[in-house]
Biotite code that builds the C-alpha atoms (Angstrom):
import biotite.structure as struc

atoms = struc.array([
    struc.Atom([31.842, -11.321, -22.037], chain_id="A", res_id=1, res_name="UNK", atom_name="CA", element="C"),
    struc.Atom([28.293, -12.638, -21.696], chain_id="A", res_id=2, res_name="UNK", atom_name="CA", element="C"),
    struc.Atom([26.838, -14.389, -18.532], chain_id="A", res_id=3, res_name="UNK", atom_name="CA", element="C"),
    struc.Atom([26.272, -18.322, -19.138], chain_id="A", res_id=4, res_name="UNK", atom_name="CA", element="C"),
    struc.Atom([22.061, -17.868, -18.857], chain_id="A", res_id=5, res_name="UNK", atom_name="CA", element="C"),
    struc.Atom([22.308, -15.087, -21.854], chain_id="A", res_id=6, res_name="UNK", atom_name="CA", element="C"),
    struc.Atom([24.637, -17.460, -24.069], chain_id="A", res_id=7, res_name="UNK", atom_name="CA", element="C"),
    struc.Atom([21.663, -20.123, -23.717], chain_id="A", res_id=8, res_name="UNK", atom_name="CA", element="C"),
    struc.Atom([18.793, -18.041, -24.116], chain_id="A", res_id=9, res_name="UNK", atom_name="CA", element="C"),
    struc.Atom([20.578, -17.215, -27.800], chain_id="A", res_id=10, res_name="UNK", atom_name="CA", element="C"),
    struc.Atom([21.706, -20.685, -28.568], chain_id="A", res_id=11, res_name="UNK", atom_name="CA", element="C"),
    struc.Atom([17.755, -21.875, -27.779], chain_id="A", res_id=12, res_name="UNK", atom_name="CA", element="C"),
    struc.Atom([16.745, -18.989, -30.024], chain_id="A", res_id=13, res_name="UNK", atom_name="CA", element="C"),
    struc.Atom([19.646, -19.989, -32.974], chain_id="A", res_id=14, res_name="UNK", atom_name="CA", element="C"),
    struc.Atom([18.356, -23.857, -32.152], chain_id="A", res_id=15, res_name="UNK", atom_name="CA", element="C"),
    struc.Atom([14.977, -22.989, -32.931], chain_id="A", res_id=16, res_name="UNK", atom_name="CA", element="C"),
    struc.Atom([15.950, -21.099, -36.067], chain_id="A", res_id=17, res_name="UNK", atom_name="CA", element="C"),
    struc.Atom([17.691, -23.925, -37.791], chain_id="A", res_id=18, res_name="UNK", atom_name="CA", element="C"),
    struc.Atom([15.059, -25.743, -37.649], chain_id="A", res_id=19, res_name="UNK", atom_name="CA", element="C"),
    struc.Atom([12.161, -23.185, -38.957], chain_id="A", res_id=20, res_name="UNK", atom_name="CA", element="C"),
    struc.Atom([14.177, -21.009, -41.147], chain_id="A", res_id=21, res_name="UNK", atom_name="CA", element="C"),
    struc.Atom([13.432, -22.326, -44.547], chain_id="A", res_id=22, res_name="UNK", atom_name="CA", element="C"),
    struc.Atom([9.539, -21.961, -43.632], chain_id="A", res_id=23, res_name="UNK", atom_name="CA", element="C"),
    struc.Atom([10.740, -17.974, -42.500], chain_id="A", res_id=24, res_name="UNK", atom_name="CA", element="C"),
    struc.Atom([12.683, -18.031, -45.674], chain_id="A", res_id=25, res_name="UNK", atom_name="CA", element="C"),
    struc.Atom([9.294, -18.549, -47.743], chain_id="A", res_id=26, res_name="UNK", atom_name="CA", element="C"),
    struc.Atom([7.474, -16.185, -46.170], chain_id="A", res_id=27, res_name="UNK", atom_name="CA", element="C"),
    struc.Atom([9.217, -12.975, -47.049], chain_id="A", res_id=28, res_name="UNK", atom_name="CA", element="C"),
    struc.Atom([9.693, -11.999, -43.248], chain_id="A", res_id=29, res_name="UNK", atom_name="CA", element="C"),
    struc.Atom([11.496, -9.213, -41.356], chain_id="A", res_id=30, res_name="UNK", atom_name="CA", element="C"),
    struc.Atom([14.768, -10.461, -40.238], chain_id="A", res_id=31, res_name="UNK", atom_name="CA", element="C"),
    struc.Atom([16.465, -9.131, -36.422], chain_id="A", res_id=32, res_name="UNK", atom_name="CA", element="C"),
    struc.Atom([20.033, -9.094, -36.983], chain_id="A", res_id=33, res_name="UNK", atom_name="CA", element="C"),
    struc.Atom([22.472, -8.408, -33.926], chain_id="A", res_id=34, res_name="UNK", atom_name="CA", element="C"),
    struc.Atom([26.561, -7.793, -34.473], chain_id="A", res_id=35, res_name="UNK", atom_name="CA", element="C"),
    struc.Atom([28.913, -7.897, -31.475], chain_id="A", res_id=36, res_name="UNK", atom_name="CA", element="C"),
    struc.Atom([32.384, -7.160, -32.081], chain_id="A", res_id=37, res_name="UNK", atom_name="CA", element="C"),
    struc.Atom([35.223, -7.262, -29.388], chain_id="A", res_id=38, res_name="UNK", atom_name="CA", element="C"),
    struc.Atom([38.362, -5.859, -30.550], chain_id="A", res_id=39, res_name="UNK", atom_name="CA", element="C"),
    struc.Atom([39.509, -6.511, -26.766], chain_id="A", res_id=40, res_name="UNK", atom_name="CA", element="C"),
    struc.Atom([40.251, -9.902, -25.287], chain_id="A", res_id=41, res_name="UNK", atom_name="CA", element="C"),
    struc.Atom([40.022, -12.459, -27.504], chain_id="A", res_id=42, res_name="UNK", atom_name="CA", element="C"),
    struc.Atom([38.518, -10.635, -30.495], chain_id="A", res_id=43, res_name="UNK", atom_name="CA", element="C"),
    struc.Atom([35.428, -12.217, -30.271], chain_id="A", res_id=44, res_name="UNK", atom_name="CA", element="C"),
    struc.Atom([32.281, -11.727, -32.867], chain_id="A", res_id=45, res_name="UNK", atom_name="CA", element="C"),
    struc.Atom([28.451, -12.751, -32.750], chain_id="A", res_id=46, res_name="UNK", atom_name="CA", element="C"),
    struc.Atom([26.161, -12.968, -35.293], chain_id="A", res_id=47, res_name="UNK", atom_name="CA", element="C"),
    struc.Atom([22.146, -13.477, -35.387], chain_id="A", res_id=48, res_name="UNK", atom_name="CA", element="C"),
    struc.Atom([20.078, -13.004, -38.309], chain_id="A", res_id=49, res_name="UNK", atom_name="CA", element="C"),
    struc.Atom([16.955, -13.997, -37.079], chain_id="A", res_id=50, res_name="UNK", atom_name="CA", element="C"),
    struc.Atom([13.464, -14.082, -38.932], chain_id="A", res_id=51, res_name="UNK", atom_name="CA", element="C"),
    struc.Atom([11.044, -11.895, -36.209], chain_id="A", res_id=52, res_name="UNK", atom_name="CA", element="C"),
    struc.Atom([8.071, -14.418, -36.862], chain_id="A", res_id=53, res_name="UNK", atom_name="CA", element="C"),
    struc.Atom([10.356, -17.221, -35.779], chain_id="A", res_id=54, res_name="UNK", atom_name="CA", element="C"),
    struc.Atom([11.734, -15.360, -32.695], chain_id="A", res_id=55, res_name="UNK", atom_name="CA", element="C"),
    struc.Atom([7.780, -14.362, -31.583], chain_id="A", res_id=56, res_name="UNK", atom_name="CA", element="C"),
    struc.Atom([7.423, -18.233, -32.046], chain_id="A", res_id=57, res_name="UNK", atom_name="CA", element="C"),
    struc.Atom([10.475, -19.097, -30.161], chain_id="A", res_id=58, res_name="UNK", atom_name="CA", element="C"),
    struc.Atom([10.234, -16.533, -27.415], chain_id="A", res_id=59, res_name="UNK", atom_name="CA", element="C"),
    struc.Atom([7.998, -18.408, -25.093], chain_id="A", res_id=60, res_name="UNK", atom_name="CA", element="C"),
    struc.Atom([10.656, -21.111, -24.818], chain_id="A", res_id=61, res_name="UNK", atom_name="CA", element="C"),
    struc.Atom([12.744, -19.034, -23.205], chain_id="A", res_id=62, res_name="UNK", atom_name="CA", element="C"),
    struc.Atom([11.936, -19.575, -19.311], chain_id="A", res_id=63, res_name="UNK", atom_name="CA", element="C"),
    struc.Atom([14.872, -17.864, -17.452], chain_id="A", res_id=64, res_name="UNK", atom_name="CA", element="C"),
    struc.Atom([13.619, -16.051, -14.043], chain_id="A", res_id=65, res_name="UNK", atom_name="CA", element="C"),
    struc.Atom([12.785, -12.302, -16.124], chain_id="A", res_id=66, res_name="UNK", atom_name="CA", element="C"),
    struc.Atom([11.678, -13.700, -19.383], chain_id="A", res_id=67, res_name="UNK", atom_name="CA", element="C"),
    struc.Atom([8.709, -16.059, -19.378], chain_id="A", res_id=68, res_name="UNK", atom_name="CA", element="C"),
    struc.Atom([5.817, -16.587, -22.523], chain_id="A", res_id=69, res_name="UNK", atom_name="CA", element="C"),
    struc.Atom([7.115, -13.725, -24.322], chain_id="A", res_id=70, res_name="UNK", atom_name="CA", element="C"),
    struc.Atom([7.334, -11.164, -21.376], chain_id="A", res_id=71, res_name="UNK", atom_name="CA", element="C"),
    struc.Atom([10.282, -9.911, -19.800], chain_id="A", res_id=72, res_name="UNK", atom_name="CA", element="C"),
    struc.Atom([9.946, -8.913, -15.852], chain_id="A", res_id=73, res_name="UNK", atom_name="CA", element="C"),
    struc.Atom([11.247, -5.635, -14.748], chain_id="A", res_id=74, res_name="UNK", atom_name="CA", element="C"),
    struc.Atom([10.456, -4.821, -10.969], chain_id="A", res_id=75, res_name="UNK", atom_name="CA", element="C"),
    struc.Atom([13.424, -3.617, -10.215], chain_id="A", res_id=76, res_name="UNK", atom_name="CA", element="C"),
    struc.Atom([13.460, -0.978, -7.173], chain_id="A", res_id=77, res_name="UNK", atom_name="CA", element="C"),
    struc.Atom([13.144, 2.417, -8.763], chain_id="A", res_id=78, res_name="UNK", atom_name="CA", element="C"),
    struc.Atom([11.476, 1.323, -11.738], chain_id="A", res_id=79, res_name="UNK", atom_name="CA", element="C"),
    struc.Atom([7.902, 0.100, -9.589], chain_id="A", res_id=80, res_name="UNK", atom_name="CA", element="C"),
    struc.Atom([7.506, 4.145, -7.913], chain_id="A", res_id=81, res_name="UNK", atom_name="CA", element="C"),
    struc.Atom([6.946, 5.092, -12.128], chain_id="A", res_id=82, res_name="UNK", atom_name="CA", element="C"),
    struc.Atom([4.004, 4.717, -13.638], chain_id="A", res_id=83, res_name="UNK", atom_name="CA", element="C"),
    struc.Atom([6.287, 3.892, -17.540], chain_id="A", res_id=84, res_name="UNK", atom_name="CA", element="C"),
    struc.Atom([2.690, 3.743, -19.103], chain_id="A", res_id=85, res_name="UNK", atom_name="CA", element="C"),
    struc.Atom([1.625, 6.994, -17.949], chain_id="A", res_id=86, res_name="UNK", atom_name="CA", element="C"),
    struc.Atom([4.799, 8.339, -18.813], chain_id="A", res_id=87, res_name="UNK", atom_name="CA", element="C"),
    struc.Atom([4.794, 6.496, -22.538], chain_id="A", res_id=88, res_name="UNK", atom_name="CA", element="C"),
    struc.Atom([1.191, 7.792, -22.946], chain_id="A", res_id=89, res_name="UNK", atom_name="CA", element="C"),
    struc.Atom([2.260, 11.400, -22.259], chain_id="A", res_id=90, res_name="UNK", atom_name="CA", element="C"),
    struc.Atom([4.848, 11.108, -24.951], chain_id="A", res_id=91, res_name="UNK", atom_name="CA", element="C"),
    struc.Atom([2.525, 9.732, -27.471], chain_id="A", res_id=92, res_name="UNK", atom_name="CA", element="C"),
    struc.Atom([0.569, 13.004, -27.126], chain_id="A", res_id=93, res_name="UNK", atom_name="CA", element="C"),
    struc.Atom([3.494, 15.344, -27.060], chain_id="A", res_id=94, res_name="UNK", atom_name="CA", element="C"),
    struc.Atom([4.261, 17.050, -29.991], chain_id="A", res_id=95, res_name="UNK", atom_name="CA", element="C"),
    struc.Atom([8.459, 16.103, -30.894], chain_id="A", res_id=96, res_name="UNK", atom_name="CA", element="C"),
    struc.Atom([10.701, 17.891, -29.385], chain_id="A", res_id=97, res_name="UNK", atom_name="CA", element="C"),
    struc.Atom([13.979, 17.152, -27.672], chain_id="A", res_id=98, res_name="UNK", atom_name="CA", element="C"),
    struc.Atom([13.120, 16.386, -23.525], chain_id="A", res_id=99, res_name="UNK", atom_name="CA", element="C"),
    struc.Atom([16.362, 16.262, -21.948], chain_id="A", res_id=100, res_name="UNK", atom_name="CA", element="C"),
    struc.Atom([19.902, 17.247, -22.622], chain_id="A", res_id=101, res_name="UNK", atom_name="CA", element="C"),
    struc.Atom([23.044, 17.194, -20.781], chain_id="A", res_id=102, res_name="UNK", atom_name="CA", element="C"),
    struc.Atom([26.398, 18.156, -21.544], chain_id="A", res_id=103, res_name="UNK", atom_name="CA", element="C"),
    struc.Atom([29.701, 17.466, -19.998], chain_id="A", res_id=104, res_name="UNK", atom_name="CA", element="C"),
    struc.Atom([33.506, 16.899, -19.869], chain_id="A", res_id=105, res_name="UNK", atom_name="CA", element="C"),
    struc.Atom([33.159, 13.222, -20.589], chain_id="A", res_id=106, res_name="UNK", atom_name="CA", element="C"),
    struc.Atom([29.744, 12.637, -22.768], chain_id="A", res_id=107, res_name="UNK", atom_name="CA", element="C"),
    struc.Atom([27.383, 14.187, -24.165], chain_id="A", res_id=108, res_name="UNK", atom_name="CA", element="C"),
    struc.Atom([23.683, 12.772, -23.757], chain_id="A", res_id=109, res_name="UNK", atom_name="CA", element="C"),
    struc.Atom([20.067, 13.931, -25.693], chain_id="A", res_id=110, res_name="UNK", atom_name="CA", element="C"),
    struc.Atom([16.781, 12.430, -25.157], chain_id="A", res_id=111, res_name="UNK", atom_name="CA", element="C"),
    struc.Atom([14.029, 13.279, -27.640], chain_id="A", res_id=112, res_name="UNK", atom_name="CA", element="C"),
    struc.Atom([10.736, 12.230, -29.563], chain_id="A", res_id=113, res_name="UNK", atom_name="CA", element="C"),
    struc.Atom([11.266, 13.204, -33.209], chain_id="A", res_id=114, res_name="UNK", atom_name="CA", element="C"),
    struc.Atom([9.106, 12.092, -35.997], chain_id="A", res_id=115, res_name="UNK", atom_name="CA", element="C"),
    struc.Atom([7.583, 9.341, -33.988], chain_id="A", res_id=116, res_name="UNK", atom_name="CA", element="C"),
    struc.Atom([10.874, 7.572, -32.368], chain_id="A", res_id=117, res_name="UNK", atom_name="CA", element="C"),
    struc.Atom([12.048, 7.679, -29.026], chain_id="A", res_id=118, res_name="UNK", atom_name="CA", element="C"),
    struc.Atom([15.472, 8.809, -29.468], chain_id="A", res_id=119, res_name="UNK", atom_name="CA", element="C"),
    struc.Atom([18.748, 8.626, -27.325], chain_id="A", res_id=120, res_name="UNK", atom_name="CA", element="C"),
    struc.Atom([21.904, 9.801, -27.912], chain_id="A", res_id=121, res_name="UNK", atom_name="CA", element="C"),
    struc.Atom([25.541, 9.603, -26.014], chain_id="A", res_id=122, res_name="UNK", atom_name="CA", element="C"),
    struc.Atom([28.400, 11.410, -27.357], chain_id="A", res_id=123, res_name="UNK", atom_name="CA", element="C"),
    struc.Atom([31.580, 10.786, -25.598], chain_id="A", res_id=124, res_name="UNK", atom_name="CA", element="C"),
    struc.Atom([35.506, 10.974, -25.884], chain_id="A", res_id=125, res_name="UNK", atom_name="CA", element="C"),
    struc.Atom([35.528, 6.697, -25.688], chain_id="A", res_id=126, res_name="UNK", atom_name="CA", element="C"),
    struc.Atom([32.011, 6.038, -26.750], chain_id="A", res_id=127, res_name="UNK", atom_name="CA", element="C"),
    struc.Atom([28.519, 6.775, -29.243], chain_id="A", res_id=128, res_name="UNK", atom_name="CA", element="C"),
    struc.Atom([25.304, 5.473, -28.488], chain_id="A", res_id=129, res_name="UNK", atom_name="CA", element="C"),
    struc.Atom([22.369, 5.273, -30.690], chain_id="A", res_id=130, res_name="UNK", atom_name="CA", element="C"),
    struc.Atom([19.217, 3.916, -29.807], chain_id="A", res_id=131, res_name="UNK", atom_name="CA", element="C"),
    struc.Atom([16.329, 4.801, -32.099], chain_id="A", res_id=132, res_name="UNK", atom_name="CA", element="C"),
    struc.Atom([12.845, 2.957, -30.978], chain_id="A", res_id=133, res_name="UNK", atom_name="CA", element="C"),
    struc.Atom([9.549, 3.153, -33.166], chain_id="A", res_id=134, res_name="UNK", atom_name="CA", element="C"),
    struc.Atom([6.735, 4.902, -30.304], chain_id="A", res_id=135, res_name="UNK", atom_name="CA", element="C"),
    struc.Atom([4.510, 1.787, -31.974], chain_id="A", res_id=136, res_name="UNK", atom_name="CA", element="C"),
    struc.Atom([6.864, -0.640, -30.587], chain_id="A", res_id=137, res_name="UNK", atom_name="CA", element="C"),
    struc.Atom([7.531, 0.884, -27.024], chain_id="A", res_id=138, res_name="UNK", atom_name="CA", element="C"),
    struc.Atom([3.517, 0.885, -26.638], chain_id="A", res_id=139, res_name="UNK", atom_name="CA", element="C"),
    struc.Atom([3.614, -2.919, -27.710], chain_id="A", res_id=140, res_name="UNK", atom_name="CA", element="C"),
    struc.Atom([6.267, -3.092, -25.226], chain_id="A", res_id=141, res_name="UNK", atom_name="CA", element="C"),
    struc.Atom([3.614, -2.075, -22.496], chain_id="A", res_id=142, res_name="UNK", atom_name="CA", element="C"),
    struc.Atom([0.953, -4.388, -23.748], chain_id="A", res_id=143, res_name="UNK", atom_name="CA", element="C"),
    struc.Atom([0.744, -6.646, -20.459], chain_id="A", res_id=144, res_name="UNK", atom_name="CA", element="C"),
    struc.Atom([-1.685, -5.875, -17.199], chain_id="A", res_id=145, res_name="UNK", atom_name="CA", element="C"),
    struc.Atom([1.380, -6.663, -15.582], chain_id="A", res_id=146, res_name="UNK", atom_name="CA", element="C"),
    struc.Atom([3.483, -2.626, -14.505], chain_id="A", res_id=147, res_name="UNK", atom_name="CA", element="C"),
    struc.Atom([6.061, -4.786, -13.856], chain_id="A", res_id=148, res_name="UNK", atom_name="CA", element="C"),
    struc.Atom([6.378, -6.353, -17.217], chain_id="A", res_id=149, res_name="UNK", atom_name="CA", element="C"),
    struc.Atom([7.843, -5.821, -20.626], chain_id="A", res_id=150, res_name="UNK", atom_name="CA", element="C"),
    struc.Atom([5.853, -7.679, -23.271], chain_id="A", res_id=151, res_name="UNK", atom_name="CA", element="C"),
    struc.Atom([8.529, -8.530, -25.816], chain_id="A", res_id=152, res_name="UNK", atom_name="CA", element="C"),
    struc.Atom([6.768, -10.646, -28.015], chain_id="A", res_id=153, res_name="UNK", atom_name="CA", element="C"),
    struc.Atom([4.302, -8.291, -29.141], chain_id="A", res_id=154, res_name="UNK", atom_name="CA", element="C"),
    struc.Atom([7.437, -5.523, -29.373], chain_id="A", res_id=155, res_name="UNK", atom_name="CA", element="C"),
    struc.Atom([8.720, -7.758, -32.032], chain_id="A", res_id=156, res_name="UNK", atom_name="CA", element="C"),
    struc.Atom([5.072, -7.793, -33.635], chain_id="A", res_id=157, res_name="UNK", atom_name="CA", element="C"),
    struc.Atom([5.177, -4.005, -34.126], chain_id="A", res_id=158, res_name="UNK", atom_name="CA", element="C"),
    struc.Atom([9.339, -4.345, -35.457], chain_id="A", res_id=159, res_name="UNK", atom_name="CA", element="C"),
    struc.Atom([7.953, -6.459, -38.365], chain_id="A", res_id=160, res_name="UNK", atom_name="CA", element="C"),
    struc.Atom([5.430, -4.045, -39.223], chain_id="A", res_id=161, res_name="UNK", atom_name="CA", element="C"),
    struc.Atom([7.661, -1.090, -39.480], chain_id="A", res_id=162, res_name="UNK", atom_name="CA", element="C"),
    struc.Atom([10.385, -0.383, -42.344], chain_id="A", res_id=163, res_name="UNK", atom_name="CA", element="C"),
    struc.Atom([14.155, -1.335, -41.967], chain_id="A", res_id=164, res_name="UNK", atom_name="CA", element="C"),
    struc.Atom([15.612, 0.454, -39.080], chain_id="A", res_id=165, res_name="UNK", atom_name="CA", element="C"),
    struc.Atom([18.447, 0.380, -37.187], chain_id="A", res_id=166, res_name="UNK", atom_name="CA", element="C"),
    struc.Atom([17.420, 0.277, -32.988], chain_id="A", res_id=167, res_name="UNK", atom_name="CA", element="C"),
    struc.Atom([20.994, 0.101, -31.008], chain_id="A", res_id=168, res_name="UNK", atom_name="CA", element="C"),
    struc.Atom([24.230, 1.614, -32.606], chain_id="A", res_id=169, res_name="UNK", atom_name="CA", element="C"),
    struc.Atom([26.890, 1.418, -29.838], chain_id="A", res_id=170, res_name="UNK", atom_name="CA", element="C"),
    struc.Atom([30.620, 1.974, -30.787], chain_id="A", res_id=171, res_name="UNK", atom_name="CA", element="C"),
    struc.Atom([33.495, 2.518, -28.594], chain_id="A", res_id=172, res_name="UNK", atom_name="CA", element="C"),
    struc.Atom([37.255, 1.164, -28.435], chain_id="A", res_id=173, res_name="UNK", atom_name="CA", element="C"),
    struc.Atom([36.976, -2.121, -27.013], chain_id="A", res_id=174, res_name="UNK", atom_name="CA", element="C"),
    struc.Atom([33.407, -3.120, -28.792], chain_id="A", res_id=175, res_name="UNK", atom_name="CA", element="C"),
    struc.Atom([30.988, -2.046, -31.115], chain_id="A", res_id=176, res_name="UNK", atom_name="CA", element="C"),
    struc.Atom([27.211, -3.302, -31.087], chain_id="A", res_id=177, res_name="UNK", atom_name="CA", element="C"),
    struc.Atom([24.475, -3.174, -33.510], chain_id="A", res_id=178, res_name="UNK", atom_name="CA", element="C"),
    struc.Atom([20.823, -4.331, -33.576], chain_id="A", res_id=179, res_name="UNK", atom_name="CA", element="C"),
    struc.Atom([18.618, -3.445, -36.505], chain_id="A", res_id=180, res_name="UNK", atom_name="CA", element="C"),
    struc.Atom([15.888, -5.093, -38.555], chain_id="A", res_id=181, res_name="UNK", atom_name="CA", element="C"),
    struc.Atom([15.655, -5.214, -42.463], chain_id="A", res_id=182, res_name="UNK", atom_name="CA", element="C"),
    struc.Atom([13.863, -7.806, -45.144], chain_id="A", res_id=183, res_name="UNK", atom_name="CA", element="C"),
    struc.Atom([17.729, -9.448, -45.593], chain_id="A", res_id=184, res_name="UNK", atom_name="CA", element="C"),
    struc.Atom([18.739, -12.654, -44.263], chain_id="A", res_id=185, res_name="UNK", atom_name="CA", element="C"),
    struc.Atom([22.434, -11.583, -44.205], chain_id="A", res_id=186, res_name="UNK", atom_name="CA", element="C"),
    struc.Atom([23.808, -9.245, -42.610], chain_id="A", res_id=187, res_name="UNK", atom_name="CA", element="C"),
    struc.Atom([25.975, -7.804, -46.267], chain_id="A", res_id=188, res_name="UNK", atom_name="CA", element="C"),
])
């Protein structure tokens, strides 16, 4: 289900957050929870509720070969002939509106800035995707001189500034996925 460098980047992060959450606990933080659920296979669940102070803290002991001090590397072929800041910057300064839409058979799929969120949407017969990201955090995203470079720690800066919100909704037969961020430790 997950690849073996994945599973440890999480258990670091769930390592690290035994051992600070009572501090996080104190401090009234935003929490980052993440549900898996895979009604397929072996029925398997995951679970993180994780204080966003402690994962900015923990982040830059993650050293895999794309995530390193917080920033996640993204030069992949195709994404290095865009210019994602210009592109993030023109959105910024566009008024809300929906940019693309298309509509078939199998799925449905909108794209959209509305009341300062990026928005994506896929509608199909086996699947529905939500992803809902604050236009605060996808310019903290770009925060690096790096183009080829996602900085996630400051991403999760600008997610504890904003209100509860859910980011990823993904539901179809064999799993369902959810990422949001509240002021909760649980996930009740």
């Amino acid at each position: 289900m997950r690849k073996p460098e994945n599973i440890l980047a999480v258990l670091a992060l769930l390592v690290g957050f035994a051992l600070a959450a009572p501090a996080a606990q104190e401090q009234g933080e935003r929490w980052l929870h993440i549900r898996v659920d895979d009604s397929e296979g072996k029925g398997e669940k995951v679970r993180i509720n994780l204080p966003l102070a402690l994962a900015e803290k923990i982040l830059p002991a993650v050293r895999t070969a794309e995530l390193r001090e917080g920033r996640l590397r993204i030069g992949r072929p195709g994404i290095r002939e865009v210019d994602i800041r210009a592109v993030v910057e023109a959105l910024k300064t566009t008024r809300d509106g929906e940019f693309l839409t298309v509509e078939s058979e199998k799925e449905n799929v909108r794209v959209a800035k509305q009341s300062g969120y990026l928005i994506a949407q896929v509608r199909g017969a086996d699947k529905n995707v939500d992803v809902q990201v604050p236009m605060r955090v996808v310019e903290a995203l770009l925060d690096t001189d790096d183009p080829n470079e996602l900085n996630v720690a400051a991403a999760l800066r600008a997610l504890a500034a904003h209100g509860d919100i859910v980011i990823v909704d993904v539901r179809d037969r064999k799993e369902s996925v959810r990422v949001w961020v509240d002021s909760r430790s649980t996930q009740d």
